[in-house]
NUKOL-889030 format. One line per 2 residues: number of its first residue (from 1); for each residue x, y, z of N, C-alpha, C. Coordinates in pm, whole numbers. Layout:
N
NUM = X:Y:Z:X:Y:Z:X:Y:Z ~ ...
***
This chain:
130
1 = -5970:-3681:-7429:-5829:-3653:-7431:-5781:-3620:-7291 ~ -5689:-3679:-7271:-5603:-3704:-7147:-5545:-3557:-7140
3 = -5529:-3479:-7018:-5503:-3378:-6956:-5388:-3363:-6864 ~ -5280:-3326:-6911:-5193:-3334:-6761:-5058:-3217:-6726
5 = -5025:-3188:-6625:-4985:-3046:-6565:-4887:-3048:-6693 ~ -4787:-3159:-6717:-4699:-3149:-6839:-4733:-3149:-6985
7 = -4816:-3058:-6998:-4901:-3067:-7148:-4786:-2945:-7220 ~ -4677:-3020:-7262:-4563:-2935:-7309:-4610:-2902:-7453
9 = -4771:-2929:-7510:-4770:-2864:-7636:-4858:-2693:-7591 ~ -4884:-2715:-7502:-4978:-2586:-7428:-4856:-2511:-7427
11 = -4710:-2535:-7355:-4601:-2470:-7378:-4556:-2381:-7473 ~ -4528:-2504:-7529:-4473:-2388:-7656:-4537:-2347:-7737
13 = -4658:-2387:-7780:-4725:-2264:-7825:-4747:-2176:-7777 ~ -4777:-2136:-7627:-4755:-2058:-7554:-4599:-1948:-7609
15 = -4496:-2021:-7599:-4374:-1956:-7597:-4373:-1914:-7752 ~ -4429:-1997:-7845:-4359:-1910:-7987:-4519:-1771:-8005
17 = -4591:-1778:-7956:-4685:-1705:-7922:-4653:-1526:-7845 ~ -4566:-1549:-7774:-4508:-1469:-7649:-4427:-1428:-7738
19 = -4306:-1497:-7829:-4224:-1460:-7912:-4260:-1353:-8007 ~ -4378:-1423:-8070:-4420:-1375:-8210:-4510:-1219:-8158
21 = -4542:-1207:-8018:-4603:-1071:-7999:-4539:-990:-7959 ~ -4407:-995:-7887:-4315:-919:-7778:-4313:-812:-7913
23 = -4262:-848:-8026:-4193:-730:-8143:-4319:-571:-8141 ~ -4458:-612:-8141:-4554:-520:-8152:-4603:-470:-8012
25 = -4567:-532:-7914:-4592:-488:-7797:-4496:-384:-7764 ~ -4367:-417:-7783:-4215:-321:-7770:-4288:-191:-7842
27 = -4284:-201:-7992:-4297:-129:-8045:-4425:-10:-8016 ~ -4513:-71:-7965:-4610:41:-7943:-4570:122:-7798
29 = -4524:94:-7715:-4437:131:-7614:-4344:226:-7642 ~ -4261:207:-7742:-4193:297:-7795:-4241:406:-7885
31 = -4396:380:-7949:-4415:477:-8019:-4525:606:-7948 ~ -4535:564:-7786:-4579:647:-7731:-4519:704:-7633
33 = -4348:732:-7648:-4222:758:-7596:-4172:733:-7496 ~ -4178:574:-7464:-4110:486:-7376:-3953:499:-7411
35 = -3890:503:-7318:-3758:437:-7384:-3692:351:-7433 ~ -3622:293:-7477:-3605:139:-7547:-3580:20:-7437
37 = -3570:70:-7284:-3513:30:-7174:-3657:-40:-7103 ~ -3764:119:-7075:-3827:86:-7054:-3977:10:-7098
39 = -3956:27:-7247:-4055:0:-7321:-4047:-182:-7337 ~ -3954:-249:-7324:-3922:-369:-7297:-4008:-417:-7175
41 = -4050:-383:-7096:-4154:-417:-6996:-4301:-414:-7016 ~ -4335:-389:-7122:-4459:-414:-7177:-4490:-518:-7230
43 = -4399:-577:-7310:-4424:-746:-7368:-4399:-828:-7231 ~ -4301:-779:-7144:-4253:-887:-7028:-4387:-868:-6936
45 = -4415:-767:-6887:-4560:-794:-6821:-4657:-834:-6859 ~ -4716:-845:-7019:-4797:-907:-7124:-4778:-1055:-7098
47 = -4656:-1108:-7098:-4615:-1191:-7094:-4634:-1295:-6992 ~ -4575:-1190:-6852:-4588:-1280:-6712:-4763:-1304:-6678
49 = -4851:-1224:-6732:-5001:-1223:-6724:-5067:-1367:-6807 ~ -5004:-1368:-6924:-5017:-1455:-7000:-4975:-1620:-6918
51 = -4867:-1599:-6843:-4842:-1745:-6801:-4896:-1734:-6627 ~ -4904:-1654:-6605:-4980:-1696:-6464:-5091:-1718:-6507
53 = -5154:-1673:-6594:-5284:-1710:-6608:-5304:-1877:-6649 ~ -5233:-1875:-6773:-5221:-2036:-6796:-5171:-2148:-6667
55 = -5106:-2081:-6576:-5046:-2165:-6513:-5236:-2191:-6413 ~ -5278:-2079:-6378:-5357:-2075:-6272:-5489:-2152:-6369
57 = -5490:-2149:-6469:-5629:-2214:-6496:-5754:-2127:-6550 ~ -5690:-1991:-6540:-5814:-1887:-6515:-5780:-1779:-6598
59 = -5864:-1674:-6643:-5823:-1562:-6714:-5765:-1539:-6828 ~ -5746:-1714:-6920:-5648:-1728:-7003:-5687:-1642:-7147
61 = -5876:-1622:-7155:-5867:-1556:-7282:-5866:-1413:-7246 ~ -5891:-1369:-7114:-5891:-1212:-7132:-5771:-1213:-7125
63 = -5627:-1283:-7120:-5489:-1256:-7111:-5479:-1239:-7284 ~ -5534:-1331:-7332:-5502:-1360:-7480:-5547:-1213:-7539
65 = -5687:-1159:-7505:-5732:-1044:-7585:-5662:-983:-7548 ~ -5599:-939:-7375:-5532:-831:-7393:-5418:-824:-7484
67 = -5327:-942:-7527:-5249:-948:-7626:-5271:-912:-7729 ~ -5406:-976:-7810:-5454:-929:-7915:-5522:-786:-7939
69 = -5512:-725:-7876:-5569:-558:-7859:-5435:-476:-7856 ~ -5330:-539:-7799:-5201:-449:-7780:-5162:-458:-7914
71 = -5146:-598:-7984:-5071:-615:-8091:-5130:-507:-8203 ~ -5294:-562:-8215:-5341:-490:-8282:-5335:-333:-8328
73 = -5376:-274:-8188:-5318:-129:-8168:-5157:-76:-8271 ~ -5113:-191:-8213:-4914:-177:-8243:-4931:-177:-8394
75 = -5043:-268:-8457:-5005:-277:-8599:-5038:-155:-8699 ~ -5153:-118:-8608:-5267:-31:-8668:-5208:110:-8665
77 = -5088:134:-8584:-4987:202:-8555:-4901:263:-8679 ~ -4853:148:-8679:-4707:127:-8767:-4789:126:-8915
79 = -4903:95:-8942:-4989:120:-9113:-5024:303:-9116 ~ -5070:327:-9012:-5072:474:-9005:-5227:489:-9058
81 = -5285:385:-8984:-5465:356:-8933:-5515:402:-8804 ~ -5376:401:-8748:-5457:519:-8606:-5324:607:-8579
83 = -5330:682:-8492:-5254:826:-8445:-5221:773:-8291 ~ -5111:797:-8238:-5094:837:-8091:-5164:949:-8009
85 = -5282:947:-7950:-5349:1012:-7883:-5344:997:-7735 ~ -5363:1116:-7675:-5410:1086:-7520:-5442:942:-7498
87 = -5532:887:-7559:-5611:760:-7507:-5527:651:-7521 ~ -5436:631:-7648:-5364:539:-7684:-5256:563:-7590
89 = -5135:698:-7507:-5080:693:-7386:-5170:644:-7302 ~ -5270:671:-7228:-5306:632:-7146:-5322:479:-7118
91 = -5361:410:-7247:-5409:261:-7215:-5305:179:-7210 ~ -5162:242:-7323:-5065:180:-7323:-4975:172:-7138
93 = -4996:297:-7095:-4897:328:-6994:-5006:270:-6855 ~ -5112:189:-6901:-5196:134:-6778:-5166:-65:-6787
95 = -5061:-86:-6920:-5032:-252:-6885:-5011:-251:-6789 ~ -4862:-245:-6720:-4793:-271:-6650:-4869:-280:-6506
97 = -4930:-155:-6447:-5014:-195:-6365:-5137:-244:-6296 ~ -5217:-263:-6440:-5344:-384:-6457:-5271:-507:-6462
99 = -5195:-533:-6568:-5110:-667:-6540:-5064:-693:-6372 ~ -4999:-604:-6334:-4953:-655:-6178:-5058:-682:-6075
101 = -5188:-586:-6109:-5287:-652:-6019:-5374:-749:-6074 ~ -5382:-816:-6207:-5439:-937:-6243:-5330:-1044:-6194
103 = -5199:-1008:-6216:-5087:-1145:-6177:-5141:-1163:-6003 ~ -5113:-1043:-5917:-5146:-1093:-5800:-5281:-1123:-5749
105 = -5369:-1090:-5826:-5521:-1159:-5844:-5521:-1338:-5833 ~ -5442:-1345:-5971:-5468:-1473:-5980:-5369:-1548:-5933
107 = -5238:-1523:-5843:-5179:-1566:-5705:-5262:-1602:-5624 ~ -5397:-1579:-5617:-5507:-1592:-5487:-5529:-1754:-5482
109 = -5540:-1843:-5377:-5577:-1955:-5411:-5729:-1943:-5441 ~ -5760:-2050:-5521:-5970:-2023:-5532:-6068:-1993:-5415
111 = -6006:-2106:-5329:-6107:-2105:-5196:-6086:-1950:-5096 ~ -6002:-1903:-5090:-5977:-1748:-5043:-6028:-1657:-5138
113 = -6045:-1679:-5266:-6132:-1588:-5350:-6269:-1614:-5325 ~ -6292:-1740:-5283:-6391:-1736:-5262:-6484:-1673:-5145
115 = -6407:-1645:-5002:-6418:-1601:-4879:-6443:-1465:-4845 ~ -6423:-1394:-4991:-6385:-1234:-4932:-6421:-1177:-5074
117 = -6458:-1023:-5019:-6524:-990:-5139:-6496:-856:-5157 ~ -6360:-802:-5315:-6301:-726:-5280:-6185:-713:-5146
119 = -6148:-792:-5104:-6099:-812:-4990:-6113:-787:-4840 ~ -6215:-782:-4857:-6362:-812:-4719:-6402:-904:-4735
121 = -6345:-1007:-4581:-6396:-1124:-4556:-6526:-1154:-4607 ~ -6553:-1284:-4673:-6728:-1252:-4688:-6830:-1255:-4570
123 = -6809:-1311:-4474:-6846:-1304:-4303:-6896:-1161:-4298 ~ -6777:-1074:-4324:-6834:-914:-4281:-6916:-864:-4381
125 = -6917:-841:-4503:-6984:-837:-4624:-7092:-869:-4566 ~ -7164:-1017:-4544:-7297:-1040:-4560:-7336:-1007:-4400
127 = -7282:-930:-4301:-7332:-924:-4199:-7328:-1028:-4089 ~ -7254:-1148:-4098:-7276:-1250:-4028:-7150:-1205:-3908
129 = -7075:-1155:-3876:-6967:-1157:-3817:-6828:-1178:-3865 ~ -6683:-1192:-3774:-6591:-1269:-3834:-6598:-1416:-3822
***
C-alpha cells in the first residue's frame, strides 16, 4: 500500500479522534479545579502533541497512550472509580508542560538528534572534541 504526505484518511481520523477526546480531557481539568478558561488547554496541548507527532513520524503511540490514560482517568472520574488526589493534580497539571517539551522535542530535525546527547554535542559527550 502506497504511502503519501496527503494520506487525508490518517486526517481525519486523526480529527474525529481529537474531537471525540477533547470532552474527557476538559473535564478532568476541571475536576481538579482548573477553570473553564484554563482547563481548555489540556485537550489543545493533548492535541498539538498528537499532531506534531503524526506530522513528525515519531512518538505517535506514546501521544496516543497519553490520550488514552487522560481519557481514561477523566472517565474513571466521572463513574466515581477513582477520587481526586494529590497524584491525580499533579499528573493532570504536568500535560501542558511535558507536552511542550515533547512538541519541541520532536521540532528537532533527526540528524541533530542524532549529534547531541541531551543537548551536548555528541563530539563532547564521547570525548572527541568539537
Amino acid at each position: 500500500m502506497k504511502t503519501s504526505r496527503k494520506d487525508w484518511l490518517k486526517w481525519v481520523a486523526a480529527g474525529f479522534a481529537l474531537v471525540a477526546t477533547a470532552s474527557a480531557e476538559y473535564e478532568i481539568a476541571r475536576a481538579i479545579g482548573m477553570n473553564e478558561w484554563i482547563a481548555i488547554a489540556v485537550p489543545g496541548a493533548l492535541d498539538a502533541y498528537v499532531v506534531r507527532a503524526l506530522r513528525a513520524h515519531r512518538e505517535v503511540l506514546t501521544a496516543v497512550l497519553a490520550m488514552v490514560a487522560v481519557n481514561a482517568a477523566s472517565h474513571l472520574l466521572a463513574a466515581g472509580l477513582l477520587t481526586v488526589e494529590w497524584w491525580t493534580v499533579t499528573a493532570v497539571s504536568a500535560i501542558a508542560p511535558l507536552v511542550l517539551y515533547r512538541v519541541h522535542a520532536l521540532s528537532t530535525p533527526g540528524e541533530a538528534r542524532r549529534r547531541t546527547l541531551w543537548g551536548v554535542p555528541g563530539n563532547a559527550v564521547l570525548g572527541l572534541g568539537g
